[in-house]
C-alpha positions in Angstrom: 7.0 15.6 25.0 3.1 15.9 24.8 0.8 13.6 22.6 0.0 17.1 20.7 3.6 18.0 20.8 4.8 15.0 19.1 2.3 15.0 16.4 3.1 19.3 15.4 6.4 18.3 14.9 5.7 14.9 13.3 3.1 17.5 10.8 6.1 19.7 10.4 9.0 17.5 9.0 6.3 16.4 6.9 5.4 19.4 5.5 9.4 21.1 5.7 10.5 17.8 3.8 8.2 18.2 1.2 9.3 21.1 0.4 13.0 20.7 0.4 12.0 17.9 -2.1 10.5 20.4 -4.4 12.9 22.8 -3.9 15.4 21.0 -4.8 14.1 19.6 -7.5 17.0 17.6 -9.1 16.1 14.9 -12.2 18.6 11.9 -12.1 18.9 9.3 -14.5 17.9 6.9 -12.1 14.7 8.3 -10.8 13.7 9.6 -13.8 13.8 5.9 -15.0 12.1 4.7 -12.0 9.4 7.4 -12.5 8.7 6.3 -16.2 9.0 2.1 -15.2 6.2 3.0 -12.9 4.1 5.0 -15.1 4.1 3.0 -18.0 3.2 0.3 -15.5 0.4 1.8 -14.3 -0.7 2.4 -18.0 -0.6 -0.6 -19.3 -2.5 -2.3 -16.1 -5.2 -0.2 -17.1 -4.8 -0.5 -21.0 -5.2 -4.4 -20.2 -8.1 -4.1 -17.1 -10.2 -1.9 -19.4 -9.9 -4.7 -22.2 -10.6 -7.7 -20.4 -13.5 -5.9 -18.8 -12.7 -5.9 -15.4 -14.4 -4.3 -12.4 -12.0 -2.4 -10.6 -9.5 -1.2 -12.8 -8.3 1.1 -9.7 -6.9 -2.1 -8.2 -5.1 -3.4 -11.1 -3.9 0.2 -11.3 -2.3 0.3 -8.1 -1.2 -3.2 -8.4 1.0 -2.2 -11.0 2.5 0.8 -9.3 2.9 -0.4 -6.1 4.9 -3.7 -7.4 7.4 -1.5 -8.9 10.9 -1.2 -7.4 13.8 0.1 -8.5 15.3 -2.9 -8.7 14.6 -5.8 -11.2 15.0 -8.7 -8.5 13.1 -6.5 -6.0 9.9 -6.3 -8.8 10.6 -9.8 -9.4 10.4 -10.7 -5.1 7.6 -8.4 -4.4 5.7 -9.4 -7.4 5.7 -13.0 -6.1 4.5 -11.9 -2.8 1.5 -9.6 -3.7 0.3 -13.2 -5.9 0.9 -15.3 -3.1 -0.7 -13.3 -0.3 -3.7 -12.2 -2.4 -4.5 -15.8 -3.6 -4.3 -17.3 0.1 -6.3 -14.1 1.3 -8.8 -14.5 -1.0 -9.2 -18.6 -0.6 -9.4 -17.8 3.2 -12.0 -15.1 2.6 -14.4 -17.5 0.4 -14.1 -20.3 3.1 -14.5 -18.2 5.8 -16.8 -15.3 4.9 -20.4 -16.8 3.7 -20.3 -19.2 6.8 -20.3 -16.3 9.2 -21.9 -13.3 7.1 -24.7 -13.6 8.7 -23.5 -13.9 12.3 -22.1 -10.2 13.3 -21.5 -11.4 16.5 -19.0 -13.8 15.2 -18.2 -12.1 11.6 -16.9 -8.8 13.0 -14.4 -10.5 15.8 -13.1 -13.1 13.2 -12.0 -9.6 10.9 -10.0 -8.5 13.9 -8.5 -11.6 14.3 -7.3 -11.7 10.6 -6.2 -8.2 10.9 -4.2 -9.0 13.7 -2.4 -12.2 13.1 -1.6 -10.2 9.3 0.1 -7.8 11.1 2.1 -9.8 13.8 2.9 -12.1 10.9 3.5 -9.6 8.7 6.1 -7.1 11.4 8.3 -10.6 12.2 8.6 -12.2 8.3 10.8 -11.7 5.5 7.6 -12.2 3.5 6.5 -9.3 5.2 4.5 -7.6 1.8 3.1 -11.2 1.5 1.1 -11.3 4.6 -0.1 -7.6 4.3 -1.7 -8.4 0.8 -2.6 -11.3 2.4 -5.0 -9.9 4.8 -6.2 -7.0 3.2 -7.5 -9.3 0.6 -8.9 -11.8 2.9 -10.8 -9.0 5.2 -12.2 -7.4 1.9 -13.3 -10.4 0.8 -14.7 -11.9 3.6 -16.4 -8.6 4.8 -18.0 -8.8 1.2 -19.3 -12.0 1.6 -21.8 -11.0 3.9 -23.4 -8.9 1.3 -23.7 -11.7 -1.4 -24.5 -14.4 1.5 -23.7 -17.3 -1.6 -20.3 -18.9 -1.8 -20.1 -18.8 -5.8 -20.9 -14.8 -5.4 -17.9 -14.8 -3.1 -15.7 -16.9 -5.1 -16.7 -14.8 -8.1 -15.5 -11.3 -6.1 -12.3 -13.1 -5.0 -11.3 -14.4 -8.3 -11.6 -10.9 -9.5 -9.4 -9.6 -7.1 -7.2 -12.0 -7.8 -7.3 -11.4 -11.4 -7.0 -7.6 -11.1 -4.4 -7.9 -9.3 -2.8 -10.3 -11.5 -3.0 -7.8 -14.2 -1.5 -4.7 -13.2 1.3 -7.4 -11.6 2.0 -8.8 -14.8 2.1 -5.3 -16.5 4.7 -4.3 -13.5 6.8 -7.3 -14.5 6.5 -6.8 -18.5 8.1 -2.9 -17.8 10.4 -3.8 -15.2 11.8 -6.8 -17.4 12.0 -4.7 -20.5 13.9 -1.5 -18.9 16.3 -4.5 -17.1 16.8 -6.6 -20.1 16.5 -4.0 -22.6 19.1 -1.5 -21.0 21.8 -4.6 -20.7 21.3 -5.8 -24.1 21.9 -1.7 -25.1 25.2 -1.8 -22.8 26.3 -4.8 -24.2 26.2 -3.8 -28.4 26.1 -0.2 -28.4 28.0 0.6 -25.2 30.7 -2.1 -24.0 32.9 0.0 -22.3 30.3 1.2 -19.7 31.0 4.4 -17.9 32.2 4.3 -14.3 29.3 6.7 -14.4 26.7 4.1 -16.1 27.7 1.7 -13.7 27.2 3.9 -10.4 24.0 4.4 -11.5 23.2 1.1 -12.6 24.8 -0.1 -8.4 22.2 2.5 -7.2 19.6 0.7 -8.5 20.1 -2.6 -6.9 18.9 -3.5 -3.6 20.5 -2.3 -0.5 21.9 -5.3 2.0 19.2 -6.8 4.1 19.4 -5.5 7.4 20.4 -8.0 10.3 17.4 -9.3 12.0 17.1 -9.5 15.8 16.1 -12.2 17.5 12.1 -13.2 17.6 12.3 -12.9 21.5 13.3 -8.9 21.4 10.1 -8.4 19.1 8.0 -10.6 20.7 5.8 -7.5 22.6 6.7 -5.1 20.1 4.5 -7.0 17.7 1.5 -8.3 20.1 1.3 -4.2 20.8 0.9 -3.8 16.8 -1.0 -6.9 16.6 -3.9 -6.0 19.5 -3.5 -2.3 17.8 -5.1 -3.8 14.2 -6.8 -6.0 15.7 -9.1 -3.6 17.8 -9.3 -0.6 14.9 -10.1 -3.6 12.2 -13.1 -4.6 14.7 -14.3 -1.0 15.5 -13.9 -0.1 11.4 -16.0 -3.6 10.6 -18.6 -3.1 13.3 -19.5 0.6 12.1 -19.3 -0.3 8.2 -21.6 -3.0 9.2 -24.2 -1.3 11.3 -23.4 2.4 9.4 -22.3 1.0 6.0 -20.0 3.5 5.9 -18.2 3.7 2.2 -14.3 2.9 1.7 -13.7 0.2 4.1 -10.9 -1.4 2.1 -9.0 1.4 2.0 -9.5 1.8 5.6 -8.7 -1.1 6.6 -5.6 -1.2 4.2 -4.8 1.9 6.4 -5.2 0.6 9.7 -2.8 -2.4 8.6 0.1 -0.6 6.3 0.7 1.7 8.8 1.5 -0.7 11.5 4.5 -2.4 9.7 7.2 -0.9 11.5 11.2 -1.6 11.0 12.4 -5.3 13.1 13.7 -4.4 16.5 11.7 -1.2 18.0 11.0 -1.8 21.5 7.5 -1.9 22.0 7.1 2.1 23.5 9.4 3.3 20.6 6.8 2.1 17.6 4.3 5.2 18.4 6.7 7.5 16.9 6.7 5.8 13.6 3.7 4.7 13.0 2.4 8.4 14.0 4.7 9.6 11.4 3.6 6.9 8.6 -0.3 8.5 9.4 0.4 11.7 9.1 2.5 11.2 5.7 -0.7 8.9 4.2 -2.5 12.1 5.3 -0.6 14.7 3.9 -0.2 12.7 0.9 -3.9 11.8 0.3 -5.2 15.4 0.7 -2.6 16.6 -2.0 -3.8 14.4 -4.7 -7.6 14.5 -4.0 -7.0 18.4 -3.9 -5.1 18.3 -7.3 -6.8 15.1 -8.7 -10.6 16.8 -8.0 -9.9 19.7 -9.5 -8.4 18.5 -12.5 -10.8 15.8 -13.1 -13.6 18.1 -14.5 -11.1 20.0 -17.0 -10.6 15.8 -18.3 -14.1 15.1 -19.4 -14.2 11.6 -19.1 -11.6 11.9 -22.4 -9.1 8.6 -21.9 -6.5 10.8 -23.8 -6.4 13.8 -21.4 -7.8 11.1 -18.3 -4.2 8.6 -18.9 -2.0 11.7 -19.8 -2.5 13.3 -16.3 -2.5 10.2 -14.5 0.6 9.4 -16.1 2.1 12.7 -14.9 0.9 12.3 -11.1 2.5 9.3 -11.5 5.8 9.8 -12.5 5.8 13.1 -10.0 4.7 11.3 -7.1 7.5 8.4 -8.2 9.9 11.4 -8.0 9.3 12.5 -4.6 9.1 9.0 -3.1 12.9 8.2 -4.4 14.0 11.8 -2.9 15.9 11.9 0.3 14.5 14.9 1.9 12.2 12.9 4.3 8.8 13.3 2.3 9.0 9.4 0.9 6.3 8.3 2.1 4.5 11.2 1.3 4.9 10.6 -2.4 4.1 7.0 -2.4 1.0 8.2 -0.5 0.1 11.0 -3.3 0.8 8.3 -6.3 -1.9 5.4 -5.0 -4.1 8.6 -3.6 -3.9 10.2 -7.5 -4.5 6.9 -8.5 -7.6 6.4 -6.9 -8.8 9.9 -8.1 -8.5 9.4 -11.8 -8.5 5.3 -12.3 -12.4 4.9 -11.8 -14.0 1.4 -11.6 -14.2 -0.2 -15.2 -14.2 3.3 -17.7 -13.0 7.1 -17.6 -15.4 9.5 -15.8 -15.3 13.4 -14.6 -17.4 12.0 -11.4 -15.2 12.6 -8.3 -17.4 10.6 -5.8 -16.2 7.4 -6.3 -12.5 8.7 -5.4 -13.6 11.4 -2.6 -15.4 8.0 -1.0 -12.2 5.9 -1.4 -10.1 8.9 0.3 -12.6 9.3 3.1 -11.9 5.4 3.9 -8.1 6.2 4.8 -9.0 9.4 6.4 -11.7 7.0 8.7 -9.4 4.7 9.0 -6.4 6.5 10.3 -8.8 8.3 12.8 -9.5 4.9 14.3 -6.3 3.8 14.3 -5.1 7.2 16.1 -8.3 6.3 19.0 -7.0 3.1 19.4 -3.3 3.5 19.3 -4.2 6.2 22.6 -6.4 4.2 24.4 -3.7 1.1 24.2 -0.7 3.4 24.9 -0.2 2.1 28.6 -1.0 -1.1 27.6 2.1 -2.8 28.9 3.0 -6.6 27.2 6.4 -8.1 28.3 8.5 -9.7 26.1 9.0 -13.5 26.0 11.6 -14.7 28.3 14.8 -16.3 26.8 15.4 -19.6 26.4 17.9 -20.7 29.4 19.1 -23.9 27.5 20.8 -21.6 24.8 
């Protein structure tokens, strides 16, 4: 099948399993509970951004959905993770970044590097969501440091990175510990012979068995493929913000990374067809909510009332489709951190859509990139690493 073959039918299982999703539009116990952990989540991050004054309450906002799992110990693992890799990523990016700010022709290669080794690291790890946060943060913060050319400038930007992102983690963590804790306390005194029902939903919730993982050897090119992919689309996304200072670069650089994390043991010509299908999802799911999120933004006002009571609703919608099993999961994950964007602005409530249409046109720039690189290394043939005879 053609290039342009592939990609209309990647486009229409999109679209087709988006709308079985709504169609059948079923609310369980357990994803309406999800839905509500993450919204709350979300709310709070921002309730506790806006009131310690920070910058970027977006980031906190997103923080505290995209911690969120439907299970306790999954919140609790992938909380631990987003700290970890966003600390190390933004240490690495104070060190790094004001020594070579001001040398492009050593900054913009040293951003592909750390885009790279993120994602080889990051395709053959169980701390896989460590090492993504862990160069996102890093390459915004060392692509930032150019700009402020002063390492206490850059130490100030990472720590409030670090701190936003602590917030809306800690927020995800308070809700997730208070639905867990709360509903087994309510089981425990007011319902003590649970249900076989209760407790099929309560098995749905926790985490599905780690799938085996193949050997290092079989992945070996598989990654390299993912890791030269990043590694060129970080450097062509670096060298144009840097000459064009074109707007959203985190989020396309966040895009040119996410999409690459593909499932352990693809051969190395099998990863096109996922990756092509995590693009056009983030697409499809970006252009819904700055559709919707634009034109509801001027009936807001700027009032945090009616600002927080929609966000809370593309929330807990978006949460819906992304725990649905009609093939559009992605697509809602995709709409939540895209509605996000729209309506959480930088440190108050506005009406203004610019700052979100600029954030969106990052991931639209950055997936277009990634799609010109990903063809011009198709044929790009690495073999994988030979097996050890003395095993």
């Amino acid at each position: 099948m053609t290039l342009v073959g592939t990609l209309a039918q990647i486009c229409r299982t999109a679209i087709f399993g988006l709308g079985r999703e709504l169609a059948a539009w079923r609310i369980s116990r357990a994803r309406a509970t999800f839905g509500v952990e993450a919204m709350l989540s979300v709310a709070l991050s921002v309730a506790l951004a806006h009131a310690l004054g920070l910058s970027e309450t977006w980031w906190a906002a997103i923080s505290g959905f995209a911690v969120m799992q439907t299970s306790f110990a999954g919140s609790v693992q992938r909380a631990a993770h987003r700290i970890m890799g966003t600390v190390a990523g933004a240490a690495l990016g104070t060190i790094a970044g004001p020594w070579i700010g001001d040398r492009p022709w050593l900054f913009v290669p040293v951003l592909g590097v750390i885009g790279g080794v993120a994602v080889y690291r990051a395709n053959g790890s169980k701390a896989t969501y460590a090492w993504i946060l862990g160069g996102v943060t890093a390459l915004m913060v060392t692509y930032e440091a150019h700009k402020f050319a002063s390492v206490r400038a850059t130490a100030i930007f990472g720590a409030l990175r670090v701190a936003e992102v602590a917030v809306g983690t800690l927020a995800c963590l308070v809700v997730a510990s208070v639905f867990h804790f709360g509903s087994k306390w309510y089981r425990k005194n007011r319902t003590p012979l649970a249900t076989s029902t209760d407790r099929a939903t309560g098995a749905s919730r926790e985490p599905s068995a780690a799938p085996s993982t193949p050997p290092l050897e079989s992945v070996r090119s598989t990654r390299m493929q993912l890791c030269l992919q990043a590694a060129m689309s970080i450097t062509i996304l670096a060298s144009l913000t840097y000459v064009l200072h074109l707007p959203g670069f985190a989020q396309a650089m966040v895009t040119a990374i996410a999409v690459l994390i593909v499932p352990l043991g693809l051969a190395a010509d099998s990863t096109r067809q996922p990756v092509m299908e995590k693009m056009v999802q983030r697409v499809a799911g970006c252009l819904l909510a700055g559709v919707l999120g634009v034109a509801l933004l001027p009936l807001m006002h700027g009032q945090a009332i009616l600002c927080m009571l929609a966000l809370s609703i593309g929330v807990w919608a978006g949460c819906h489709v992304q725990t649905g099993r009609e093939g559009a999961s992605y697509v809602g994950r995709q709409f939540t951190i895209a509605f996000i964007m729209v309506f959480v602005q930088d440190h108050h409530w506005s009406a203004d859509p610019l700052p979100a249409l600029m954030r969106l046109s990052g991931i639209l720039t950055g997936i277009v990139v990634l799609a010109a690189v990903m063809l011009a290394t198709s044929r790009i043939y690495i073999p994988p690493m030979p097996q050890d005879a003395s095993r």
